[in-house]
N, C-alpha and C positions, 0 to 999 in steps of 0.2 A: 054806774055799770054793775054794781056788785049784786043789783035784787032785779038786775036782767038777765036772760036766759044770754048760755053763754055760748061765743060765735062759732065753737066747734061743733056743732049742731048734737051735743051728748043728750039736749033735752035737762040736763042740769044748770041753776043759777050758779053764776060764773062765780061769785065767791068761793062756792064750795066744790067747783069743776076746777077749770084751768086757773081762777085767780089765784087761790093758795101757791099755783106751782110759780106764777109770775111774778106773786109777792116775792117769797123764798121766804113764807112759812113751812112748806115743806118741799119734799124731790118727788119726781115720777118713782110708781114703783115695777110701772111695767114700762116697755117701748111704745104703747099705744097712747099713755098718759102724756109722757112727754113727745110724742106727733101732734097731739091733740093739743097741746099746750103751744107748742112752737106754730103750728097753724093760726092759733089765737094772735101769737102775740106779732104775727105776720100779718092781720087781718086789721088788728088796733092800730100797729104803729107803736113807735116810743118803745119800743120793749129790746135794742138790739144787746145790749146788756145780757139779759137773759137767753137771747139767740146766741150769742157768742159764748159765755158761760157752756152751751147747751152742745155746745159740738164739741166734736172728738179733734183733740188739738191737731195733732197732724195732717187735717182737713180743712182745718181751720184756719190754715195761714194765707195773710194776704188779706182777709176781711177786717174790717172794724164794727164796731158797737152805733159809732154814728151811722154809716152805710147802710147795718142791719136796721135800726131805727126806723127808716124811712119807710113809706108806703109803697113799692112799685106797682102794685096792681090793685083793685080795689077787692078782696075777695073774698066770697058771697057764701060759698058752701062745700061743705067736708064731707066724703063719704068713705065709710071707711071696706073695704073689701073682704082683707083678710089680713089676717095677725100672725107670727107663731113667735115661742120663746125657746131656745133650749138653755139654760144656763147663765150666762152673760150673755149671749149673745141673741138678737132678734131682728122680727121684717115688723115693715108696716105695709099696706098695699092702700094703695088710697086714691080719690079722685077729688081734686082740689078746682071749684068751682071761682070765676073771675074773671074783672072787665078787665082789661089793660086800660091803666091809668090814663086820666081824659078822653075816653071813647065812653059811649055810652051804647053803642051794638052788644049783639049777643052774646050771651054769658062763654068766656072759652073756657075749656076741662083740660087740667094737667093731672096725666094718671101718672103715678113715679111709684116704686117699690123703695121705701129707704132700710136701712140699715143701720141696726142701732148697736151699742156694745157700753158694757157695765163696769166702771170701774170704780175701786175703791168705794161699792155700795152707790154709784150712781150712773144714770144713762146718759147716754152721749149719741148724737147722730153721728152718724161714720161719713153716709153718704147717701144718696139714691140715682135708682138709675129710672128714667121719665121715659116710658113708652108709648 
């Protein structure tokens, strides 16, 4: 995987895109890094560690790392809309392309606005809202 392009569609090889952030050689440094990263590690599988790590704990209860693991959907493509930062605090707007698992019909689009928030030098998904 490392010297293929990588599933967040940046057009950057995943090693030096999203894999660094999935290794935990290093942390997003913006909201858009870590959507981009947590999309990836949605897309592969095997990554719920890093998805749970990656949210904002009091959003976060009630999920596990095995659950997050899992594949639910098979998903194909990331588009990103719009960004902003002010501080700790930021959006992501984005349109997440993907089959539902065992169908092979039409690609279906989840557009969501998340919500990211910075603490002790690092991001955390808060939540989004799917429109």
């Amino acid at each position: 995987m490392d010297a293929s392009a990588c599933p967040c569609g940046s057009g950057k090889v995943f090693a030096r895109c999203c894999g660094r952030f999935l290794s935990g050689q290093q942390l997003a440094k913006t909201p858009e890094q870590l959507m981009r990263s947590r999309f990836t590690a949605f897309a592969l599988g095997g990554y719920g560690d890093y998805l749970l790590a990656s949210w904002f704990p009091a959003t976060a209860r009630g999920l596990s790392a095995l659950e997050l693991s899992e594949r639910s959907a098979d998903w194909q493509r990331l588009e990103v809309i719009a960004r902003s930062q002010q501080g700790d605090e930021g959006t992501v707007e984005f349109k997440a392309w993907f089959r539902p698992k065992g169908k092979s019909e039409a690609l279906e689009a989840m557009h969501e606005v998340s919500e990211f928030r910075r603490l002790q030098g690092r991001w955390l998904y808060v939540g989004g809202r799917v429109t």
